[in-house]
N, C-alpha and C positions, 0 to 999 in steps of 0.2 A: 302575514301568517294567515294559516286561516280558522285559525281562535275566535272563537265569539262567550263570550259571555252569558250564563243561561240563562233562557228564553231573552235571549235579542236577536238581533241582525243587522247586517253591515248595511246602509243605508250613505249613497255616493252624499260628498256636502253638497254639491249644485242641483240635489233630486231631492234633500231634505225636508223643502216647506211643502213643496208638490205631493212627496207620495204621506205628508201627515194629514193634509188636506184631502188625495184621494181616497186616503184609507178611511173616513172617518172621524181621526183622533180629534176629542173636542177637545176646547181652546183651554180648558181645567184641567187636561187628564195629566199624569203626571209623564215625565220623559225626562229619562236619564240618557246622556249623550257620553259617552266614552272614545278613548283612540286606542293609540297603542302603550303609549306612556304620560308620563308627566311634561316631556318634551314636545311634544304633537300640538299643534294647535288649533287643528280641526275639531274639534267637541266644543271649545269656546265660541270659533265661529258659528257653525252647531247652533248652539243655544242661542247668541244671539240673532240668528236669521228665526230662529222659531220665534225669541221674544216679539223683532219686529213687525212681524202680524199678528200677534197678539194671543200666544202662547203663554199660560202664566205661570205654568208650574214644570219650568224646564231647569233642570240640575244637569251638572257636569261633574261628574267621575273623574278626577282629574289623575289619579294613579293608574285610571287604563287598566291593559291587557298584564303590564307590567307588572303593575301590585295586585290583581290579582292573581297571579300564576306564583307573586312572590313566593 
């Protein structure tokens, strides 16, 4: 769909760590990762690719595009 969530952006999983890093984002700031639903499991992955270079404050929305449009 092409639903986003306000003030986000769809951001592909394999361009994830790359455009947090070329954007600036420091390794504190906060980052909320979402998909489409509870089903998805790309926001998990998500998160853990930010964790492992050392993202610390990465949350996963895990009701998605779903529970929010609930």
């Amino acid at each position: 769909t092409g639903q986003l969530l306000p003030r986000s952006r769809r951001v592909p999983l394999d361009v994830v760590v790359k455009t947090a890093k070329t954007e600036g984002i420091g390794r504190d700031a906060e980052i909320v990762v979402y998909c489409a639903g509870p089903g998805c499991p790309q926001s998990v992955l998500a998160a853990e690719k930010l964790a492992t270079v050392g993202y610390t404050n990465v949350r996963v929305y895990e009701g998605g595009l779903q529970e929010w449009a609930g």
